[in-house]
C-alpha positions in Angstrom: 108.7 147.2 100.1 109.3 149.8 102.5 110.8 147.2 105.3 112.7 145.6 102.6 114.4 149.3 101.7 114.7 150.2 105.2 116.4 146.7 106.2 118.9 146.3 102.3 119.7 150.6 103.1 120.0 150.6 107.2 123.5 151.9 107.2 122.7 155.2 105.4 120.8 158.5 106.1 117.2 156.7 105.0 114.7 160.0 105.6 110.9 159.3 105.5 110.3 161.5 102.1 112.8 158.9 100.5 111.1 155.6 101.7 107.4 157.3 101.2 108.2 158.4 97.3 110.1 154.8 97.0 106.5 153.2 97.8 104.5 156.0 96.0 102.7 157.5 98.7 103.1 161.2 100.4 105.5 161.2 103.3 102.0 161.9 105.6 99.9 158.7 104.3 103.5 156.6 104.3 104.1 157.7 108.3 100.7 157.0 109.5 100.5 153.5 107.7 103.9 152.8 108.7 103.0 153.1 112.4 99.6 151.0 112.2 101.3 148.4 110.3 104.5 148.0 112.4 103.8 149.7 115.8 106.6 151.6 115.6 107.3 155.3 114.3 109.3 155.5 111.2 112.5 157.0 112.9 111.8 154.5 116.0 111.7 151.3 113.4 114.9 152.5 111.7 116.8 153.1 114.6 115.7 149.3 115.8 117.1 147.7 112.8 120.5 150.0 113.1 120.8 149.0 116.2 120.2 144.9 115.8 123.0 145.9 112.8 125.2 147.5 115.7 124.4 143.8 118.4 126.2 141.6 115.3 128.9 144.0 114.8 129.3 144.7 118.3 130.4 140.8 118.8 132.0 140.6 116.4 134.5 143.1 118.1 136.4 144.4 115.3 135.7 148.0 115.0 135.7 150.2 118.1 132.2 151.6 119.1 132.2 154.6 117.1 132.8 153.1 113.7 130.0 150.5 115.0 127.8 153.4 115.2 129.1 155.0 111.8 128.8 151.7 110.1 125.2 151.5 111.1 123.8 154.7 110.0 124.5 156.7 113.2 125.4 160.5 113.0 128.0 160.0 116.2 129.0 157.7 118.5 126.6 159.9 121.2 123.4 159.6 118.8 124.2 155.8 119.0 124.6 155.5 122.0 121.2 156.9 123.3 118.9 154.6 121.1 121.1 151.3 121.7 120.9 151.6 125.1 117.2 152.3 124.8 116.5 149.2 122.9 119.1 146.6 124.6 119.0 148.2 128.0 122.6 148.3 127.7 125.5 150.7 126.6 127.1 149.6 123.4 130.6 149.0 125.5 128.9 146.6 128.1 126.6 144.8 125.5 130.4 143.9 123.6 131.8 142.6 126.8 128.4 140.6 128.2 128.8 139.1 124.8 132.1 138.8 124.8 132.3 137.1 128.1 129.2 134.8 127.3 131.5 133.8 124.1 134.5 133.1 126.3 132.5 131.2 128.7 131.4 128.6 126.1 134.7 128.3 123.8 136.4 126.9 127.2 133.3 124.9 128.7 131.8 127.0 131.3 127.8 127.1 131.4 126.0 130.4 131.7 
């Protein structure tokens, strides 16, 4: 339930209390359980799915890299930033244009 809330409700402030009392467990029971079942830390688990959010919006290269970041749940473009390139490696600007290139190179025929 609380993957499914965290996944449908990405793009806005999601805090722990909210999930925990959506599930019916205290916020302390809800974080520890949340960590054994997914490895991750609630706040480490959210920010992974804002950022595979911020990848498909990201190629789709309509919105500039701050309202990728906004439209994801991000605070500002700089608290983006630091979590996307800890999860792709990448900043958000050279993820767009590796994609972007990748994209080019197979619309006219070239192979990667």
């Amino acid at each position: 339930q609380a993957i499914g809330m965290i996944r449908s409700e990405v793009s806005r402030d999601l805090s722990l209390d909210e999930v925990a009392e959506f599930v019916g467990l205290s916020k302390y029971y809800f974080a520890r359980e949340f960590r054994r079942v997914t490895g991750y830390t609630f706040v480490t688990y959210v920010n992974l799915m804002r950022c595979e959010r911020a990848k498909v919006l990201l190629a789709q290269n309509k919105l500039n890299i701050g309202e990728v970041g906004r439209a994801c749940g991000f605070s500002n473009q700089s608290y983006f930033t630091r979590p996307f390139r800890a999860y792709t490696g990448r900043l958000p600007g050279v993820y767009r244009e590796t994609h972007l290139d990748k994209k080019r190179d197979r619309e006219f025929g070239k192979k990667e």
